[in-house]
MDTraj code that builds the backbone (N, CA, C; nanometers):
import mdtraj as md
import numpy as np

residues = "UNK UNK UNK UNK UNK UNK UNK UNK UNK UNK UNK UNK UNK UNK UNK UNK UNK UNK UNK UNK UNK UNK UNK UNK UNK UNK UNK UNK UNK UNK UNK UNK UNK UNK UNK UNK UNK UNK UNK UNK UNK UNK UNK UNK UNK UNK UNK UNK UNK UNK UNK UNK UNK UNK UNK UNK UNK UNK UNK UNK UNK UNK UNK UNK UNK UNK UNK UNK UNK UNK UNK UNK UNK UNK UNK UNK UNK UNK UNK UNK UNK UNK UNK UNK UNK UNK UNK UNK UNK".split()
xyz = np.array([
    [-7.4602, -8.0738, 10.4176],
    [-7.5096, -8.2030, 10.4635],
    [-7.6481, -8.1842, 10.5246],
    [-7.7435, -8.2649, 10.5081],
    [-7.8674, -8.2892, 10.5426],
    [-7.8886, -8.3850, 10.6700],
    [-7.9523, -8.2679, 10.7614],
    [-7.9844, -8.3378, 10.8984],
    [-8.0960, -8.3834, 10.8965],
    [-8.0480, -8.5519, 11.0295],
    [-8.1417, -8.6709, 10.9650],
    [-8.2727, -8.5834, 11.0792],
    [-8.4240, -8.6418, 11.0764],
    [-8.5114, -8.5896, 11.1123],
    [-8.5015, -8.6303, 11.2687],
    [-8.5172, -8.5292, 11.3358],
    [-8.5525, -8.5787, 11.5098],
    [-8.3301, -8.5193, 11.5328],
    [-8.2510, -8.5099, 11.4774],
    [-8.1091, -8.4405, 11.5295],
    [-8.1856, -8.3096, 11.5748],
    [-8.1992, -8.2428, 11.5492],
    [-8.2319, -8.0735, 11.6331],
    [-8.2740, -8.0567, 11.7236],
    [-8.3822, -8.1471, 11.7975],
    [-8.4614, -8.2253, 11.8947],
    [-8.3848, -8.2793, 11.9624],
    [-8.3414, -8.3575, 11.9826],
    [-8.2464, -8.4189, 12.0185],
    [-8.1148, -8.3708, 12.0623],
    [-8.0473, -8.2820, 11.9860],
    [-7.9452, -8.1728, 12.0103],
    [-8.0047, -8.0855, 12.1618],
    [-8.1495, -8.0013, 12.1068],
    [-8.1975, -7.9500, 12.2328],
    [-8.1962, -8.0040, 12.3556],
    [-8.2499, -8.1351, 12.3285],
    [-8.2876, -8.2530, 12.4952],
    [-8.1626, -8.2720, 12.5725],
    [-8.0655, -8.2706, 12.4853],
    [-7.9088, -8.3280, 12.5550],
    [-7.8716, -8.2090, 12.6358],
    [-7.8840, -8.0908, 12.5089],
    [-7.8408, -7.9219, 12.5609],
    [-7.9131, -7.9660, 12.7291],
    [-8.0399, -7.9453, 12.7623],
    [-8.0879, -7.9072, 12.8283],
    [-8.1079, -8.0022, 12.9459],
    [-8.0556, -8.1367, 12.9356],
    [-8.0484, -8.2147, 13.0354],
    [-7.8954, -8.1681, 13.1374],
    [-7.7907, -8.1909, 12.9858],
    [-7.6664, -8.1252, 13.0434],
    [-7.6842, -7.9707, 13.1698],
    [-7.7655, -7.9007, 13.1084],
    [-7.7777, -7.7998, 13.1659],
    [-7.8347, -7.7849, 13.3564],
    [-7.9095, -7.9041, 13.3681],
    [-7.9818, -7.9386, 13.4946],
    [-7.9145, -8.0478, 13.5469],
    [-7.8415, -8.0767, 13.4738],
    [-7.7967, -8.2211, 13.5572],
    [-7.7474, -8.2561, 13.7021],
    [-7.7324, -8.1812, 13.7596],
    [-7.6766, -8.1859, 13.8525],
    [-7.7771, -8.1975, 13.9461],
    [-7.8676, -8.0914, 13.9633],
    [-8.0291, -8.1162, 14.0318],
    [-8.0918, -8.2214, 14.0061],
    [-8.0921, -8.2165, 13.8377],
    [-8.1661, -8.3947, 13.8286],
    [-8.0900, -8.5118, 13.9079],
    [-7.9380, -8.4818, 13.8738],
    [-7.9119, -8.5965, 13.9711],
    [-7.9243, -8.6588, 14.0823],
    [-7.8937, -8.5257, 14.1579],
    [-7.9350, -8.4921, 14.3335],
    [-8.0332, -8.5298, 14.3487],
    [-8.1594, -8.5303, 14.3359],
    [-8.2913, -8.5240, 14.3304],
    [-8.3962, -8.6545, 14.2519],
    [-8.3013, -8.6813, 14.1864],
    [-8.4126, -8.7658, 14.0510],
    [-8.3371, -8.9006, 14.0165],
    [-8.2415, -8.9208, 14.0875],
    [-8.1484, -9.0045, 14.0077],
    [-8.2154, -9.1415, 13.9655],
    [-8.1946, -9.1963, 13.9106],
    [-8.2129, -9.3369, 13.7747],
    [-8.3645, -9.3364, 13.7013],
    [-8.4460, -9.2199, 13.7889],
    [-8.5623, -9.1802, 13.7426],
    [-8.5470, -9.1536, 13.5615],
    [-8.6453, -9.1573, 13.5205],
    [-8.6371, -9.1712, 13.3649],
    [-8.7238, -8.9796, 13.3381],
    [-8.6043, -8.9499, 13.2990],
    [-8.6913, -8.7579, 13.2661],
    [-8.7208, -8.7515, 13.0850],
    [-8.8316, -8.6892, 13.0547],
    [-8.8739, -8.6805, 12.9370],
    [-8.8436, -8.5212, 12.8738],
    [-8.7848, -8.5093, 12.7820],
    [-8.7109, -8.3687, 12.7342],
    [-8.8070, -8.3525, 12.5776],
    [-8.8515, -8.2424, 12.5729],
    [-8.8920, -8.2233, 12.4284],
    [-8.9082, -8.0523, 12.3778],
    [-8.8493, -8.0163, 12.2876],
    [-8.7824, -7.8950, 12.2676],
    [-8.7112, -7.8698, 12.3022],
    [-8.6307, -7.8593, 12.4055],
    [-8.5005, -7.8594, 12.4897],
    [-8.5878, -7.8140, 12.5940],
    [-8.6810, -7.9121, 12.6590],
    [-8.7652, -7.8028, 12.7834],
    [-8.7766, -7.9959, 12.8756],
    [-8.7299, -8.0129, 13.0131],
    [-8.7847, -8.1279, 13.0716],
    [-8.8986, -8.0844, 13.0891],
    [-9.0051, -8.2026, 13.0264],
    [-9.1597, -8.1963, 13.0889],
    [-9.2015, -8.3116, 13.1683],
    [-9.1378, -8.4413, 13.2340],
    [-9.2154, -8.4995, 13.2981],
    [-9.1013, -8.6004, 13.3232],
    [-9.0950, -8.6638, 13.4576],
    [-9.0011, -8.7465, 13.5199],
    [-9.0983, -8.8587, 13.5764],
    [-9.0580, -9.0114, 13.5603],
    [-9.1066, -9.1022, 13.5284],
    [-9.0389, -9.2064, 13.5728],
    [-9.0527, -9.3029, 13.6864],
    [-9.0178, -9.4480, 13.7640],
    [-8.9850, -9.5136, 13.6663],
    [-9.0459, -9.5331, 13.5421],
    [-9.0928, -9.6690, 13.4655],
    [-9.0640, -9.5932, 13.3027],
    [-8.9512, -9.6337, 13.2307],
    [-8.9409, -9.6085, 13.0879],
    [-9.0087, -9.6189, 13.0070],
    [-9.0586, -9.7464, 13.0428],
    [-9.1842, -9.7939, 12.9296],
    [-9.3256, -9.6996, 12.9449],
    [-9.2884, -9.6825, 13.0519],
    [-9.4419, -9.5322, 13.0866],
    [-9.3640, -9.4545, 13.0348],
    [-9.3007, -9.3854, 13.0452],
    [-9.2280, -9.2793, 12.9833],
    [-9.2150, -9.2348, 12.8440],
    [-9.1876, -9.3664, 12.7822],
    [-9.1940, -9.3741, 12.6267],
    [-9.3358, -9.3791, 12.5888],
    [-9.4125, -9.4670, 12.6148],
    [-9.5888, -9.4730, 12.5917],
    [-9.6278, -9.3583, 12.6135],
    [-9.5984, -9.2802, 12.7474],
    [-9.7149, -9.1548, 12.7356],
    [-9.6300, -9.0366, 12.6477],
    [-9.5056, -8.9899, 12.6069],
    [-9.4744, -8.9455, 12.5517],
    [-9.4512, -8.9707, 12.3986],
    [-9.4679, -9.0926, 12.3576],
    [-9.5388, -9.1042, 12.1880],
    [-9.6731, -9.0391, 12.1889],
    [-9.7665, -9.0502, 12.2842],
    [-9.8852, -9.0089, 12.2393],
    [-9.8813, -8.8825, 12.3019],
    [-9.8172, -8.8046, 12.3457],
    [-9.8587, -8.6725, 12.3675],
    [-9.7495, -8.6042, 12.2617],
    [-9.6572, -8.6672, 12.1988],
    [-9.5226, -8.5710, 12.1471],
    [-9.5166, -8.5868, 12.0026],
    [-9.5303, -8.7463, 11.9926],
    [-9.5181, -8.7957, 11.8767],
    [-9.3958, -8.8730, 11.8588],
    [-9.3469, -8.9828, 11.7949],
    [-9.2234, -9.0334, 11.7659],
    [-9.1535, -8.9113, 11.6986],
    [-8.9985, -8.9464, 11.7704],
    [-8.9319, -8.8088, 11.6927],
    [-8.9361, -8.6869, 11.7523],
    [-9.0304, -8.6710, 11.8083],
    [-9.0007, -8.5625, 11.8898],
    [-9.0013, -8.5057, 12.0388],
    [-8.9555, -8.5889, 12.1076],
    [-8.8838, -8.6449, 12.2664],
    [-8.7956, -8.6850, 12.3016],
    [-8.7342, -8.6959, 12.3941],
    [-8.5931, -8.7907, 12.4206],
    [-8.5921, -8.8093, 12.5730],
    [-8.5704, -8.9136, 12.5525],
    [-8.5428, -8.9909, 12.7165],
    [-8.4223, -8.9870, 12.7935],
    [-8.4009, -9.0206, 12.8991],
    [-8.2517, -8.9865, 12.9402],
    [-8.2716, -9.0277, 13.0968],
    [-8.2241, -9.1795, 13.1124],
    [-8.2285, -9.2445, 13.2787],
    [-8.1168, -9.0959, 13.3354],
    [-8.2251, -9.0796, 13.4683],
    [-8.1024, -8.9695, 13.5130],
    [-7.9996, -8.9876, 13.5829],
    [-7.8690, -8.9638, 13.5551],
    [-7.7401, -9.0306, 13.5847],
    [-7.6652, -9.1209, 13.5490],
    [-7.6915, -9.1620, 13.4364],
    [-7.6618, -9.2642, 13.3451],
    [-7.6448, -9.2218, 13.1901],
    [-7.4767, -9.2476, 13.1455],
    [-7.4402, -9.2164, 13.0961],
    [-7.5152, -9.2943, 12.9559],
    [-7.5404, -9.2214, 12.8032],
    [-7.6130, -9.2398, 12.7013],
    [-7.5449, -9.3861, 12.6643],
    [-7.5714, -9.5078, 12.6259],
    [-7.4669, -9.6122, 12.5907],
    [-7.4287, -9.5873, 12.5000],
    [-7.4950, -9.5176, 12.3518],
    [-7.4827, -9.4851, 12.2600],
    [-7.5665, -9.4134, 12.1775],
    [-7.5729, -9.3661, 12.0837],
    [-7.6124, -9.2794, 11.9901],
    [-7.6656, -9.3440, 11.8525],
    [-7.6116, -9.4710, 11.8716],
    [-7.5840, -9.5352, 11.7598],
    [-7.5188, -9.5131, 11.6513],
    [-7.5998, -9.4920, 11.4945],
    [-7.5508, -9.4132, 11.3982],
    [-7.5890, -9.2945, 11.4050],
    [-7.6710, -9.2124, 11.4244],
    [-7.6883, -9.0753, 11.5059],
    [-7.5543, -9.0064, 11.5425],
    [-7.4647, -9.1215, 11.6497],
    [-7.3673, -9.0118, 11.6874],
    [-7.2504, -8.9508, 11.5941],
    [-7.2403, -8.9892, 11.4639],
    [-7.1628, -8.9047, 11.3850],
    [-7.2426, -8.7536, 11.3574],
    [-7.3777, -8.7373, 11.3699],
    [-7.4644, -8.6548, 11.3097],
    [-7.4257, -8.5471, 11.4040],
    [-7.3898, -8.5959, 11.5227],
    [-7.4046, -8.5307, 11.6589],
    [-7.2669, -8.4305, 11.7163],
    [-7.2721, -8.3351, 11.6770],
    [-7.1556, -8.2408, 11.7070],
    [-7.1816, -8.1899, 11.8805],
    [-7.1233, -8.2950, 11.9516],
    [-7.1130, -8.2588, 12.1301],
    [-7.0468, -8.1890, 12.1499],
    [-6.9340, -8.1572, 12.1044],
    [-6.9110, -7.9952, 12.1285],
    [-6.9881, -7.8891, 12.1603],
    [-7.0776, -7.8372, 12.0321],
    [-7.1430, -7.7460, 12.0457],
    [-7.2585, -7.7839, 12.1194],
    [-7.3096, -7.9248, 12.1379],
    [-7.4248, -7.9670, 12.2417],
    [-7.3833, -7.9037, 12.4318],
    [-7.2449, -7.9739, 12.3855],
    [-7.2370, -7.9475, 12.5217],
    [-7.2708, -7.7757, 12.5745],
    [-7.1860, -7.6914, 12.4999],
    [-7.1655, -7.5518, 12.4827],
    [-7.2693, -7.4783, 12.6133],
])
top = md.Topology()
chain = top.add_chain()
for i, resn in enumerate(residues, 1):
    res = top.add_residue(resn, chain, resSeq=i)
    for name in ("N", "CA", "C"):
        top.add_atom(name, md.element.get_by_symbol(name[0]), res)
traj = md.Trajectory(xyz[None], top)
């Protein structure tokens, strides 16, 4: 099966939010954190800043957002693509 473009990315951001979460929470909570490679680079009041300056520094596709402490609503169609198991791991 052929993974859709931006899953691997995305796989990373979750890996690596999961991984801090707890500090982000403590610390950052409903703040909007910006993940790209599986690396957080920048935490952000305002989503819409968040998303704007990270299209133009990342590119669509390759970032992911994540309000901190707030569970994903969905995945959409994505989340079949999405093996959380091994994300979580």
């Amino acid at each position: 099966m052929t993974e859709i473009p931006g899953m691997d990315q995305l796989k990373k951001n979750i890996s690596a939010y999961n991984s801090m979460k707890e500090e982000l929470e403590q610390n950052h909570f409903g703040r909007i954190a910006v993940f790209h490679d599986g690396e957080l680079v920048a935490i952000y009041n305002d989503r819409n800043d968040a998303y704007d300056i990270a299209c133009e520094k990342y590119g669509l596709g390759h970032f992911s957002l994540r309000e901190i402490g707030e569970s994903p609503a969905s995945f959409g169609g994505a989340a079949m693509y999405i093996d959380f198991v091994a994300v979580e791991k």
